[in-house]
C-alpha positions in Angstrom: 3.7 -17.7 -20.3 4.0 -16.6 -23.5 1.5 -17.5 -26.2 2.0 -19.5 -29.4 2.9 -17.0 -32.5 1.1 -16.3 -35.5 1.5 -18.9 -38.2 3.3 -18.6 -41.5 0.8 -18.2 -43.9 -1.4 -16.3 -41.4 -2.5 -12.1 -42.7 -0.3 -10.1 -40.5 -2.3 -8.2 -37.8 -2.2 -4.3 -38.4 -0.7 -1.7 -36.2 -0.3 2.0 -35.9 2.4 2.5 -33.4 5.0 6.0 -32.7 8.5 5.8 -33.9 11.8 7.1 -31.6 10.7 10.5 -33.5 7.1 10.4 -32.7 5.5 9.7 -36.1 2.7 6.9 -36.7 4.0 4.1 -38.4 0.5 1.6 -40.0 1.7 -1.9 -41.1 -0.7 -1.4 -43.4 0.2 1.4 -45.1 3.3 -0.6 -46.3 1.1 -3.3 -47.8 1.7 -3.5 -51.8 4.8 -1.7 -51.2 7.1 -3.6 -49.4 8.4 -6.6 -47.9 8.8 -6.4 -44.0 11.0 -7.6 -41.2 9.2 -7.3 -38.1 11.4 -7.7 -35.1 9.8 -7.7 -31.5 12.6 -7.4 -28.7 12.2 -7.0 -25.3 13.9 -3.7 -23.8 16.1 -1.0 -25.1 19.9 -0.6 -23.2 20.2 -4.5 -22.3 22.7 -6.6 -24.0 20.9 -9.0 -26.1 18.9 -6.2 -27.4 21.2 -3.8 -27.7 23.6 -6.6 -29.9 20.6 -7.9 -32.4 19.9 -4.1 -33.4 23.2 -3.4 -34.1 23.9 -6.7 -36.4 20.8 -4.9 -38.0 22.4 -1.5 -38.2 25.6 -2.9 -39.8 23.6 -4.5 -42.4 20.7 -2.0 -43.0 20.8 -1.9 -46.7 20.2 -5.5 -46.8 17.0 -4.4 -44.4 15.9 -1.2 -45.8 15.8 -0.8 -49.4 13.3 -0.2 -52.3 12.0 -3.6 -51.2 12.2 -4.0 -47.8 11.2 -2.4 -44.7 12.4 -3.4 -41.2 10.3 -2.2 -38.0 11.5 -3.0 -34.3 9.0 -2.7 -31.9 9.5 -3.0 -28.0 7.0 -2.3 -25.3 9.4 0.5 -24.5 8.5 4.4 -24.1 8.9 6.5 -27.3 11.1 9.1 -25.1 13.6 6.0 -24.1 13.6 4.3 -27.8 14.7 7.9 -28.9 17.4 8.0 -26.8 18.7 4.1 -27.5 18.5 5.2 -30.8 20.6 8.4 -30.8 23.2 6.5 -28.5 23.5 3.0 -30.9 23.2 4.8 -34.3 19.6 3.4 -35.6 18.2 5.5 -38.4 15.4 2.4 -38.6 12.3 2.7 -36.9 12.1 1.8 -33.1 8.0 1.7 -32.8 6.7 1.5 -29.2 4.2 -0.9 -28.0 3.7 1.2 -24.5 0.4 1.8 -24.8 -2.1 -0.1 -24.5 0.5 -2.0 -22.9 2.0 -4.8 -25.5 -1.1 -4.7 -27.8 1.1 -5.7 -31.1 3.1 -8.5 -29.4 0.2 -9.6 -27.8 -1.7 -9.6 -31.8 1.2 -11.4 -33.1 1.7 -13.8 -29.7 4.8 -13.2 -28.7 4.4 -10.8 -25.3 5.9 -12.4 -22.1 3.0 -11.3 -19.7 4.5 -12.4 -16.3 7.5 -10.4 -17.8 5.3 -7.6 -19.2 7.5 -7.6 -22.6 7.9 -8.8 -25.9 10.0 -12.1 -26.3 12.7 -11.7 -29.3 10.1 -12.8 -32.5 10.7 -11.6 -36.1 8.2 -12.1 -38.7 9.2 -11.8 -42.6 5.8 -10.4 -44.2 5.7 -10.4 -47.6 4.5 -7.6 -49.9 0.4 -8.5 -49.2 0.8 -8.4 -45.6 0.9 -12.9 -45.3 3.3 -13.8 -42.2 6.2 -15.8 -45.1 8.3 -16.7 -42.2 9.0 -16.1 -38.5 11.3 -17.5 -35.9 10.5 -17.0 -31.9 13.6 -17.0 -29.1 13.6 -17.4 -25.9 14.5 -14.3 -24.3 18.5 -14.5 -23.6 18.8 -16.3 -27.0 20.1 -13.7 -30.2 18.2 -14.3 -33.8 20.5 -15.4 -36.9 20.4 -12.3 -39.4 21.7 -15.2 -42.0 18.1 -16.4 -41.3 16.3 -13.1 -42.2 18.4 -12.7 -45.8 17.6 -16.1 -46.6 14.0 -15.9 -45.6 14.0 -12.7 -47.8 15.5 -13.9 -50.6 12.7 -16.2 -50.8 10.1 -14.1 -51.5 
């Protein structure tokens, strides 16, 4: 059973997590910086997954900019995010949530512990760090990127 995700409105818990490359990524070194999309999904290779990142891919510059940052994060090995990465053509950061096991989804409540993985949740965190928006799917059900730009523009 999953629990209920951190509300809008709510200071967005910090992390320091690896990228696909092995560098520390701190949600809070972006804070007074940037706008983030933080996207939770639960494993690299399946089809869901694999589908949502791409849709990102193909509209990066609406994701990474001067004013936005996006971060993915799945419970998935460094080593195994590196090579989804290389294979689909992310140049974003992958961050892993390996170890301890799910410790960010878990912070932001959307890890699926009978599953052992994070359900699809993204969280739209405005320049300060406050949770501005967030929508949390099931796990077979893809997110609207139409919902991201207009949560975005909103900011």
């Amino acid at each position: 059973m999953t629990p209920a995700a951190i509300a809008v409105g709510t200071k967005a818990p910090d992390f320091a997590l690896k990228t696909q490359h092995g560098e520390t990524v701190r949600l809070s070194d972006l804070r007074g910086e940037k706008n983030v999309v933080l996207v939770f999904y639960p494993y690299a290779f399946t089809g869901v997954c694999t589908g949502e990142l791409a849709a990102l891919r193909d509209e990066l510059p609406a994701f990474v900019n001067d004013d936005v940052q996006l971060l993915a994060v799945s419970c998935d090995a460094p080593f195994s995010q590196r090579v989804f990465a290389e294979q689909e053509g992310f140049e974003f950061p992958l961050l892993s949530d390996f170890w301890p096991h799910g410790e960010a989804a878990r912070a932001y409540g959307v890890f699926d512990e009978e599953k052992g993985c994070a359900v699809r949740g993204t969280f739209i965190l405005d320049k300060e760090g406050v949770v501005r928006w967030s929508v949390v799917n099931a796990l077979p059900d893809a997110r609207d990127l139409n919902e991201y730009r207009a949560a975005l523009a909103r900011l």
